[in-house]
C-alpha positions as CSV (number, residue, x, y, z in Angstrom):
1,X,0.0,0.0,0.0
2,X,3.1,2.6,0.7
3,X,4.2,2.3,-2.9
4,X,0.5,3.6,-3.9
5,X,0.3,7.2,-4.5
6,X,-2.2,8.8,-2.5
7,X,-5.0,9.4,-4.9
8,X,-4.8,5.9,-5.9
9,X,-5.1,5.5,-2.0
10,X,-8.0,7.2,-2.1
11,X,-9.7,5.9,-4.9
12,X,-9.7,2.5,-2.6
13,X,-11.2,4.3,-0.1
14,X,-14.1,5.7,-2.2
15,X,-14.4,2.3,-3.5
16,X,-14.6,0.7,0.0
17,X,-17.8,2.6,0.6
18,X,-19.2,2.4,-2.2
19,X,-18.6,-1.2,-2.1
20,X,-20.7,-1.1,1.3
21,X,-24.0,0.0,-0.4
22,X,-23.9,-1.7,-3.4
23,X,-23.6,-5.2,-1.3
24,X,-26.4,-4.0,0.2
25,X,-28.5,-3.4,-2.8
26,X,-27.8,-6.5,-4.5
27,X,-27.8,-8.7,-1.5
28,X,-31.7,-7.2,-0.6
29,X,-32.9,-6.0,-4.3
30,X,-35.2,-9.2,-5.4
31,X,-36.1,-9.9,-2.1
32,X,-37.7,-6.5,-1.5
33,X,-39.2,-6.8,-4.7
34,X,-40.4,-10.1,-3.2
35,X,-41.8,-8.7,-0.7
36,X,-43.2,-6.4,-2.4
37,X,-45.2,-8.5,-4.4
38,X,-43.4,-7.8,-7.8
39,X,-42.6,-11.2,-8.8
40,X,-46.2,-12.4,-9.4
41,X,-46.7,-8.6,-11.1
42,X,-46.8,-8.6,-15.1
43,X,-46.5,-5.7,-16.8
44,X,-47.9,-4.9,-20.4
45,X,-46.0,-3.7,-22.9
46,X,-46.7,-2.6,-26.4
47,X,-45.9,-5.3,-29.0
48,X,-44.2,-7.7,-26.2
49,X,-47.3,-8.3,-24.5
50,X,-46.8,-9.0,-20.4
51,X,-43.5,-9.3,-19.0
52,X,-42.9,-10.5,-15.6
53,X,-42.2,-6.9,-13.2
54,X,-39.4,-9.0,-11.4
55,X,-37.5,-9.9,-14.8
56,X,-38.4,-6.3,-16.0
57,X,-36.2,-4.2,-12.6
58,X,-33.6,-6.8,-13.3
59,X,-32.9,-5.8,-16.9
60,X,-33.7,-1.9,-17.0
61,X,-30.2,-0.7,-16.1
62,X,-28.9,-2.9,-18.8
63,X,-30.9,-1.6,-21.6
64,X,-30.5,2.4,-20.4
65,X,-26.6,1.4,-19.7
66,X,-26.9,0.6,-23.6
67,X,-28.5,3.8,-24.9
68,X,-26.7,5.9,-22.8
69,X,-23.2,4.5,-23.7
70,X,-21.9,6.3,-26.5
71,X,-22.7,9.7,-25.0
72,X,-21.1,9.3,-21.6
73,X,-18.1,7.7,-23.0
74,X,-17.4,10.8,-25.1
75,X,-18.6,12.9,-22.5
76,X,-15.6,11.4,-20.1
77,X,-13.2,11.4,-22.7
78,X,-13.6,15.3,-22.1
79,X,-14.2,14.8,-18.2
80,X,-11.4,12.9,-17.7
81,X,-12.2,9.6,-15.1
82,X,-12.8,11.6,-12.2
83,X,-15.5,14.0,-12.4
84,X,-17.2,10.3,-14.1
85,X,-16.8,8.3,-10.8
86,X,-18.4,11.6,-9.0
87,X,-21.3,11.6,-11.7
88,X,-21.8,7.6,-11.1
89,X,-21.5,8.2,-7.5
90,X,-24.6,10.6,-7.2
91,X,-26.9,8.6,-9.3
92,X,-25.8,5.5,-7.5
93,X,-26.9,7.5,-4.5
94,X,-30.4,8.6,-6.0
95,X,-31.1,5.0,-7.1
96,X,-30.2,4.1,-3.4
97,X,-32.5,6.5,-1.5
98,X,-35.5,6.8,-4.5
99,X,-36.0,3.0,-4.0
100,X,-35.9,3.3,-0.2
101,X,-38.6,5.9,-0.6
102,X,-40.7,5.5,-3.1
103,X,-40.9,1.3,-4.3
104,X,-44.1,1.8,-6.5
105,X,-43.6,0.0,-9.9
106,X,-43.0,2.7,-12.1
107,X,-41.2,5.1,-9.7
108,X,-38.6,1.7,-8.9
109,X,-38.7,1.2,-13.0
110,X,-37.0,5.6,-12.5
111,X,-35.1,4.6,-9.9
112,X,-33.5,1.5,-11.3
113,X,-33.0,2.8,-14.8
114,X,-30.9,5.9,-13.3
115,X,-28.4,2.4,-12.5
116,X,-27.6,1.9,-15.8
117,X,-25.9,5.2,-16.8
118,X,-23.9,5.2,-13.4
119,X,-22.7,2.0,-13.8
120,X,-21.1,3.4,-16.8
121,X,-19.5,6.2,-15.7
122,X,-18.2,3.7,-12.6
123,X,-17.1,1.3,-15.1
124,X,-15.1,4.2,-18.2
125,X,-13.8,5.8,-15.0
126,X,-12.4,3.3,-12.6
127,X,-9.9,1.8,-14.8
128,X,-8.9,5.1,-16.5
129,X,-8.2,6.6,-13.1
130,X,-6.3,3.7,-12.0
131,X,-3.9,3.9,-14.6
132,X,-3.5,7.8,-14.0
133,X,-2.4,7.4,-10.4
134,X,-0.1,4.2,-10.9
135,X,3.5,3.1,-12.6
136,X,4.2,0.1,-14.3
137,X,5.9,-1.4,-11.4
138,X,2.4,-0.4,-9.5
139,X,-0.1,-1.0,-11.9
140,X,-1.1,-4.8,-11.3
141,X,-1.0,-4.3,-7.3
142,X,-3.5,-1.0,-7.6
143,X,-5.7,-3.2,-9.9
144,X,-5.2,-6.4,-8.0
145,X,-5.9,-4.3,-4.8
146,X,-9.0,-2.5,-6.1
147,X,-10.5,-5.8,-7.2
148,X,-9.7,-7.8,-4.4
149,X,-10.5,-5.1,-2.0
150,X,-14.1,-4.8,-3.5
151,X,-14.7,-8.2,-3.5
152,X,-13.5,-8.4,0.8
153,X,-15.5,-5.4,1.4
154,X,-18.7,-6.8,-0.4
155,X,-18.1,-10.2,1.9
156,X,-18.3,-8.1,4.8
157,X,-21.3,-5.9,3.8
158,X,-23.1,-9.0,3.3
159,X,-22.0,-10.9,6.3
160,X,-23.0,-7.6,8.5
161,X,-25.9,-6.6,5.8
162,X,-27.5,-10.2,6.7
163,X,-28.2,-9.7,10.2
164,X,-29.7,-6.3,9.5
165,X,-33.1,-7.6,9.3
166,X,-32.8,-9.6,12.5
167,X,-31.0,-6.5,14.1
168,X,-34.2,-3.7,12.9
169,X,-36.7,-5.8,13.1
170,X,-37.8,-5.7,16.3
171,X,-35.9,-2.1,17.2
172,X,-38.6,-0.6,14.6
173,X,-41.7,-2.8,15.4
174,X,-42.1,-4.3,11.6
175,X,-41.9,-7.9,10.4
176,X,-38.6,-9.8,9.3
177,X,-38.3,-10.1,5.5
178,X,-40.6,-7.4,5.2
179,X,-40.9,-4.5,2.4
180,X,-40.9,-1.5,5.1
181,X,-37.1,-3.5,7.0
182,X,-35.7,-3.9,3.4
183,X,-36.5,-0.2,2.9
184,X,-34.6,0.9,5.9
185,X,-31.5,-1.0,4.5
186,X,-31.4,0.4,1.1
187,X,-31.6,3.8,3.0
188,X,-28.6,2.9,4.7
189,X,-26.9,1.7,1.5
190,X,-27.6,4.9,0.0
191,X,-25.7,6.7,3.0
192,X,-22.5,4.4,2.2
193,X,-22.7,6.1,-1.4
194,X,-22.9,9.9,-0.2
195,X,-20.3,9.1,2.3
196,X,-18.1,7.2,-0.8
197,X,-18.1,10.8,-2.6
198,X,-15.8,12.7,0.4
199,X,-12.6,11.4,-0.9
200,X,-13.1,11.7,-4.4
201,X,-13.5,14.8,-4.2
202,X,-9.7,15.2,-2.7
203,X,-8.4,13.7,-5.4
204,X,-6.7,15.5,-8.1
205,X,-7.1,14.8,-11.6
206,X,-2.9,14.6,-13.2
207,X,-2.1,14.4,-16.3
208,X,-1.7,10.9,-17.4
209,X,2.0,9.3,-16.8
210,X,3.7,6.3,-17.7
211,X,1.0,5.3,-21.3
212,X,2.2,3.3,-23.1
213,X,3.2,3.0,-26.3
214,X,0.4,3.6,-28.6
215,X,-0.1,0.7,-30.9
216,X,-2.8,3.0,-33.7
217,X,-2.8,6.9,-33.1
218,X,-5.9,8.2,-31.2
219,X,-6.4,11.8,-30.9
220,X,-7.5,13.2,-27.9
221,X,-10.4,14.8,-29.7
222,X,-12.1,11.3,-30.4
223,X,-14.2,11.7,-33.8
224,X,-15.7,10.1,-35.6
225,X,-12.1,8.2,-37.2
226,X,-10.7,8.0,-33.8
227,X,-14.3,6.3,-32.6
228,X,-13.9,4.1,-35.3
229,X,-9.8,3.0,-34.3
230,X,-10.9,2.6,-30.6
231,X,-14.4,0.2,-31.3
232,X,-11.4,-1.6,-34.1
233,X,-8.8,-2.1,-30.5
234,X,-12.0,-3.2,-28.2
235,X,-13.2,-6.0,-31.2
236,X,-11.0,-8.6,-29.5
237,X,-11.6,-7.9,-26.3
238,X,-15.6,-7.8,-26.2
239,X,-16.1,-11.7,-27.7
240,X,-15.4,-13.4,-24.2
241,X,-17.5,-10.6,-22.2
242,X,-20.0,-11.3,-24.9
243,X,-20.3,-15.0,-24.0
244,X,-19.7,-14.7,-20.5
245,X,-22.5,-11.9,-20.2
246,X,-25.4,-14.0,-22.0
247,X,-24.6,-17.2,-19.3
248,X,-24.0,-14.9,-16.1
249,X,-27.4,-12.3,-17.0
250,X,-29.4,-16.0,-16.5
251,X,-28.3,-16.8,-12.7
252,X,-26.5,-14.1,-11.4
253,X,-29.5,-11.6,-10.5
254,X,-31.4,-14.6,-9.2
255,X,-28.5,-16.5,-7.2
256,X,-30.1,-14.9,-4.2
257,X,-33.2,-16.5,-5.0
258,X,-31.9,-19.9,-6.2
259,X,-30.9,-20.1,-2.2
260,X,-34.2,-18.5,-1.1
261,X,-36.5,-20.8,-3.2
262,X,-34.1,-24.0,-3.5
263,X,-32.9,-24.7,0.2
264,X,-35.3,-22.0,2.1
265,X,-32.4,-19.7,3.2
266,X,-32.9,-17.2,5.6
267,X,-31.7,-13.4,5.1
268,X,-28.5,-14.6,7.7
269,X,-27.7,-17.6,5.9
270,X,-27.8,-15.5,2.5
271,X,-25.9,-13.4,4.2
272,X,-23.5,-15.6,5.2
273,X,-23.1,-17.4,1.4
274,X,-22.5,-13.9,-0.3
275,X,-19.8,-13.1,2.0
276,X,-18.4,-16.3,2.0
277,X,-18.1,-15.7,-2.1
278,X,-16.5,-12.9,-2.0
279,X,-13.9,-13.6,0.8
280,X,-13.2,-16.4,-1.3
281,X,-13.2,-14.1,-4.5
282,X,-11.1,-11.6,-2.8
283,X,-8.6,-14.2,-1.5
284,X,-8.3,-15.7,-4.8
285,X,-8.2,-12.1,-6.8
286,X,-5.2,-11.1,-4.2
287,X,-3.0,-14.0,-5.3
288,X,-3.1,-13.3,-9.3
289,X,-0.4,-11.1,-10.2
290,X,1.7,-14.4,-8.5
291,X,-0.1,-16.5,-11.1
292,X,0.3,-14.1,-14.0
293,X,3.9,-13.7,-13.3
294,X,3.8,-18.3,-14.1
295,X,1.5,-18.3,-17.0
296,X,0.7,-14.6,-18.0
297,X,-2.1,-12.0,-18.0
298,X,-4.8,-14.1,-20.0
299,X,-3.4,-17.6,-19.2
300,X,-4.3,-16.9,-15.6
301,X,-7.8,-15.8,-17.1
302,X,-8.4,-18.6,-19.5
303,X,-7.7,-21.1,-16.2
304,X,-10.0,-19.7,-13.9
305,X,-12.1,-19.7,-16.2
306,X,-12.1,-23.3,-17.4
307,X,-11.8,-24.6,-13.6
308,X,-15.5,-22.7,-12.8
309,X,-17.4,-24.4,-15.5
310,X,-17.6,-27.9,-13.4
311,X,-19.0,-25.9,-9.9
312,X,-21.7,-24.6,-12.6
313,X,-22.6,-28.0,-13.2
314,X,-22.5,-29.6,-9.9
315,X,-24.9,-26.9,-8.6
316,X,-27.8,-28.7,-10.9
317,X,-27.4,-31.5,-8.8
318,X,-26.3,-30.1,-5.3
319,X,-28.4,-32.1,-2.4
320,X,-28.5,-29.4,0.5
321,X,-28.4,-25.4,1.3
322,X,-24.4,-25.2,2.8
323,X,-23.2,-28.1,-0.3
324,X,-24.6,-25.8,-3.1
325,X,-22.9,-22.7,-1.0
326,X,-19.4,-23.8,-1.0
327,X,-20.1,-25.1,-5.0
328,X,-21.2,-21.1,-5.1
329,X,-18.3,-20.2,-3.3
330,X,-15.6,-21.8,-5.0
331,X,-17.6,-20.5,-9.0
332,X,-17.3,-17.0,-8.0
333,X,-13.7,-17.0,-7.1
334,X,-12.5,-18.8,-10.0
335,X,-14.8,-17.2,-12.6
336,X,-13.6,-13.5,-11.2
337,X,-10.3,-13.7,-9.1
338,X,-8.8,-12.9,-12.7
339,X,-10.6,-9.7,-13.7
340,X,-8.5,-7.5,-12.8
341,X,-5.8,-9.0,-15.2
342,X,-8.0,-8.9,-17.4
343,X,-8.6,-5.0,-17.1
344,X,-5.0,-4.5,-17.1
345,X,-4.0,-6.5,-20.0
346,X,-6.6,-4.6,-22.0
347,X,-5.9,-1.1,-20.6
348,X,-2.0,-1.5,-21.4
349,X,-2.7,-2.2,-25.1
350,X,-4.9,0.8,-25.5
351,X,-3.6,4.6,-26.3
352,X,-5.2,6.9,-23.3
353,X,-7.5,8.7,-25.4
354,X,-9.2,5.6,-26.5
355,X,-9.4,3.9,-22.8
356,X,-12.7,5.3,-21.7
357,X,-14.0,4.2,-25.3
358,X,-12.3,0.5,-25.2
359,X,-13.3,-0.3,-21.8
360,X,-16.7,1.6,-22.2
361,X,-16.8,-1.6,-24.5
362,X,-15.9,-4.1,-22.9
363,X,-18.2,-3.1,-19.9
364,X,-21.2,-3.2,-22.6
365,X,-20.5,-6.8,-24.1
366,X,-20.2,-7.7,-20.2
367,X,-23.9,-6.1,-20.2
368,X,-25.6,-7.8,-23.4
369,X,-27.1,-10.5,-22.4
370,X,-28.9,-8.7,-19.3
371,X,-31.0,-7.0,-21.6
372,X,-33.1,-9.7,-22.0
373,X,-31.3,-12.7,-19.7
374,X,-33.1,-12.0,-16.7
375,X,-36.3,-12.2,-18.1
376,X,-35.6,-14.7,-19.9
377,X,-34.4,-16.6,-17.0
378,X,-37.5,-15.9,-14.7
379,X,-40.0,-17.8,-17.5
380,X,-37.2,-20.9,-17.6
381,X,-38.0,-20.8,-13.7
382,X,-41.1,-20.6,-13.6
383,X,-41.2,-23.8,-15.8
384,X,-38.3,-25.9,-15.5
385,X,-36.4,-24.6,-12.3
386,X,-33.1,-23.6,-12.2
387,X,-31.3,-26.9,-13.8
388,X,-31.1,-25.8,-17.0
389,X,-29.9,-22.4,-16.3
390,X,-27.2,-23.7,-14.9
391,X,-26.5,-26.0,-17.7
392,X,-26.6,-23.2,-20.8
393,X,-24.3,-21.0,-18.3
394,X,-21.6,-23.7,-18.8
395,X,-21.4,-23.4,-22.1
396,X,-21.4,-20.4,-22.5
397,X,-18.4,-19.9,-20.1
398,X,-16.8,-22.4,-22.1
399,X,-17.5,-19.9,-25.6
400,X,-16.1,-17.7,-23.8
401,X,-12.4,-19.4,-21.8
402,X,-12.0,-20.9,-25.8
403,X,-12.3,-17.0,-27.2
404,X,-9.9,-16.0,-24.8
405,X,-7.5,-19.1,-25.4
406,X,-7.9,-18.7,-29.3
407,X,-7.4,-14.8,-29.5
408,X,-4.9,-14.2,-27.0
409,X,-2.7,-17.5,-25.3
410,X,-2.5,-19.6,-28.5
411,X,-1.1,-16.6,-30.7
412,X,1.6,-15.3,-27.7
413,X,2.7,-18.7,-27.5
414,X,3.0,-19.6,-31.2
415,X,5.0,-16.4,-31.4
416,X,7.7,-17.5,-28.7
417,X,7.7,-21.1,-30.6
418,X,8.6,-19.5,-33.9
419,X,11.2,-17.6,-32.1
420,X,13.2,-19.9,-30.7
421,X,13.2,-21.9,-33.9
């Protein structure tokens, strides 16, 4: 941590918090809606007919994260990273509190659509900003750190975020597992986001050191011919996100409720799993630049990903609550310890005035399949359970681990064959 500078410091810090009140929100978001009443809600829409309200909250963010792309990453192409993290920040923060406030259906469709374009800025800013405030000799420790950091963080939150309702209940008088106690707690998640704001906003904004070499010349001004050159450097990169985003958009929204509806787990014991997962994750995540230094950037992410596509497939058959959780556990650290390598390895090969562009687009094939995954997913649930979610995840993990293998590991290694012949 002393060989951080200490914006990069900070930008932990800010991530810490805000850390704290997403776990909250996605530890608690279906069941409020549960509670609430919005999985047995349809809603009609013009020329799709009635959608299920529960699949419909789940993919909003996605499909006004998609329309609003293309703006914002020009827009922080001209911001620069930080005054994005602020933006995503505050909207974070008014999703937070608005669905604290006011859950009605179309108020909480407002609410979680304002998700979508922060999760943007978060995503064009973070690694950007990272890169600013770090060496070379620094840079996989700061993104190491920041992922792994996240991950511990989110454990806790949802270790300590899982006894909140046992804790409030009977302090405010209202029923565990109720609407009004899951309303309290995304109040307090939305506190965690205004208090994550403090020290990004004592965090200069530098100019950009150490950038590597540029591989095609992007100006700084980004038209239309430098838009085209950075979409041409994300190509590559966005095939695997692709894949991985239409298996993950099927079970990951819901793997709160897989537990919930499966094995009957209480808020603690939900708790409990997610934090499990991500000390696990963050463990895992810590211990990658030690891996990449063995077997390279995307060699450590083609492995982890290859090893998590068995714990998919031993959760269709997993007998009890506390077996499937440690199958869980050991999918989620494999499938993400190696993220943050994979942010790096990208950001490296990318001239700075493309980054926010390049990993703008990376962040929307992660996103693709949630525009219509999670509703998807809750009609395969409704009639066939979660078995065969679990199944077409696999494979599409496997797409993906194969992209990466094919695009990346087998080229680099064919090229230090041919050069020692």
């Amino acid at each position: 941590m002393r060989r951080l500078t200490p914006d990069a410091r900070r930008y932990l810090l800010f991530m810490a918090l805000l850390t704290a009140g997403l776990s909250l929100y996605s530890l608690f978001f279906n069941l409020l809606l549960l509670a609430l009443g919005y999985n047995q809600q349809l809603l009609p829409l013009p020329f799709l007919g009635e959608l299920s309200l529960l699949g419909l909250l789940n993919s909003t963010p996605v499909l006004t994260s998609a329309l609003s792309s293309l703006p914002l990453w020009m827009l922080v192409s001209r911001w620069g990273p930080r005054p994005a993290l602020i933006a995503a920040t505050l909207l974070t923060a008014i999703t937070l509190l608005g669905t604290a406030v006011w859950p009605a259906p179309l108020s909480m469709l407002v609410w979680i659509a304002l998700s979508g374009p922060a999760g943007v800025l978060y995503q064009v800013g973070s690694a950007p900003f990272m890169l600013r405030h770090s060496s070379p000799e620094d840079r996989d420790l700061l993104f190491s750190l920041s992922a792994g950091l996240t991950i511990i963080v989110g454990g806790v939150s949802s270790l300590v975020g899982g006894q909140l309702p046992a804790l409030l209940g009977p302090l405010l008088n209202v029923a565990p597992q109720s609407a009004a106690l899951y309303r309290v707690i995304f109040g307090i998640a939305a506190l965690f986001a205004l208090l994550a704001l403090l020290p990004l906003l004592r965090a200069e904004a530098p100019r950009a050191v150490n950038d590597p070499p540029a591989t095609v010349a992007v100006s700084s001004a980004l038209n239309h011919t430098a838009l085209f050159r950075a979409v041409r450097i994300a190509l590559p990169f966005m095939i695997s996100p692709l894949f991985i985003s239409c298996g993950a958009s099927l079970f990951i929204p819901f793997l709160n409720l897989y537990f919930r509806q499966q094995f009957a787990a209480s808020d603690g014991a939900l708790g409990l799993i997610f934090a499990l997962i991500s000390f696990a994750t963050g463990a895992a995540t810590l211990a990658t630049p030690l891996l990449a230094q063995r077997m390279g950037k995307m060699g450590s992410v083609v492995l982890s990903q290859l090893l998590g596509i068995p714990c998919l497939l031993l959760l269709v058959i997993a007998p009890n609550l506390w077996s499937a959780a440690l199958i869980a556990v050991a999918r989620g650290a494999l499938m993400n310890m190696a993220t943050p390598l994979y942010d790096a390895f990208t950001m490296e090969r990318t001239p700075e005035a493309a980054r926010p562009i390049v990993i703008g687009l990376i962040g929307a094939a992660f996103s693709v399949g949630y525009i219509v995954g999670p509703t998807v997913s809750v009609e395969i649930q409704r009639t066939y359970g979660f078995g065969p979610i679990f199944l077409v995840t696999a494979a599409f993990y496997a797409c993906a681990a194969l992209a990466n293998y094919l695009i990346f590991v087998h080229p680099e290694r064919r090229g230090r064959l041919s050069s020692l012949v």
